[in-house]
C-alpha positions in Angstrom: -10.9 11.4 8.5 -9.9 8.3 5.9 -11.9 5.4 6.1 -8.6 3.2 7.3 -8.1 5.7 10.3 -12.5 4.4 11.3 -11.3 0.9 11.1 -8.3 1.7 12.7 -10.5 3.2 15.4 -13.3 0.5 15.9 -11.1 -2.3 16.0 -8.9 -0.6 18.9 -12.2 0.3 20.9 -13.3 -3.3 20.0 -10.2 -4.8 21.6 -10.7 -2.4 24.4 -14.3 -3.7 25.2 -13.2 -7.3 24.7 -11.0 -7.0 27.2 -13.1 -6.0 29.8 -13.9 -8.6 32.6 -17.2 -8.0 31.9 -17.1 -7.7 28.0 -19.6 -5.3 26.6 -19.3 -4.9 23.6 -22.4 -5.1 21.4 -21.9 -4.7 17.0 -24.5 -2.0 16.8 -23.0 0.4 18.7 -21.2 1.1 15.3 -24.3 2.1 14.0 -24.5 4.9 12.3 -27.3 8.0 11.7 -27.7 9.7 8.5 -25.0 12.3 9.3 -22.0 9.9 9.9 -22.2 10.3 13.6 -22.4 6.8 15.8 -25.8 6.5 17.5 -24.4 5.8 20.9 -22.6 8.5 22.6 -19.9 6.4 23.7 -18.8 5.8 20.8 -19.1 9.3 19.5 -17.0 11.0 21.8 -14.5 7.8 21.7 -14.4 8.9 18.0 -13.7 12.5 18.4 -10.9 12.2 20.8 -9.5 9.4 18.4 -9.6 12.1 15.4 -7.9 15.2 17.7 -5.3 12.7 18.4 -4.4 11.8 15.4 -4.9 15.6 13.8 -2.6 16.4 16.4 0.2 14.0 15.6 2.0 16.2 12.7 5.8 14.9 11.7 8.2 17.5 10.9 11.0 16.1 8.1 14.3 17.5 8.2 14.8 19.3 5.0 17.7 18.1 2.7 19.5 21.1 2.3 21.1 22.4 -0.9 22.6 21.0 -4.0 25.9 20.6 -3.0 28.8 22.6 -5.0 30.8 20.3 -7.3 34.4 20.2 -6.4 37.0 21.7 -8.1 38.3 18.2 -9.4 35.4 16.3 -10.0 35.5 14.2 -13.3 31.3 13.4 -13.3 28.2 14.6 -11.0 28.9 11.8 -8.5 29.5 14.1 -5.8 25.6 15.0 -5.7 24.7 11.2 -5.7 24.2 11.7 -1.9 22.1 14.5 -2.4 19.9 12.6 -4.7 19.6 9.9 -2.5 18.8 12.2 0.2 15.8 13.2 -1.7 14.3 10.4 -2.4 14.7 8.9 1.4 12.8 11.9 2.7 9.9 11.8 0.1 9.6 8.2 0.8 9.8 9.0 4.2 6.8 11.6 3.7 4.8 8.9 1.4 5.2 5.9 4.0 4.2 8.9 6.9 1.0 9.7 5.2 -0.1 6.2 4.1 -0.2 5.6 7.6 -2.7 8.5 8.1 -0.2 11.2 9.8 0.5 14.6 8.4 3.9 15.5 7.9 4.6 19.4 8.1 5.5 21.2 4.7 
């Protein structure tokens, strides 16, 4: 997992602590060991099931479909102007998906 999904991550269990009425939240429980694993267990397993969910999230785009046949009286390639546009909504679409740390299916 991206560093941006970890902060994501300990600043939504940080909130969650906060909250509390009886706040516990302590800074070193992110701590870490020398194999990237937090040192309390907590905060382990909250991490795990923070990276299934997110693994699990998977967007499927809808495909674009095929260049488009010219009419029969078409003066200039106009006609596939929508097509165009089409393509470059969806790979925004799929740049914009994964910046925000979600795989989109291919």
């Amino acid at each position: 997992m991206n560093d941006k999904m970890r902060e994501e991550f300990e600043t939504a269990y940080r909130e969650a602590c906060l909250k509390r009425p009886i706040p516990r939240f302590d800074p070193a429980i992110f701590a870490t060991d020398h194999c990237d694993c937090y040192v309390n267990p907590t905060v382990q397993s909250a991490w795990w099931a923070w990276q299934a969910s997110r693994a699990a999230l998977v967007i499927d785009l809808p495909s674009v479909g095929p260049e488009p046949e010219p009419p029969e009286d078409a003066i200039d390639d106009s006609y596939i102007d929508a097509h165009h546009a089409a393509i470059r909504m969806r790979n925004a679409c799929f740049k914009a998906i994964e910046a925000a740390g979600v795989k989109v299916k291919t």
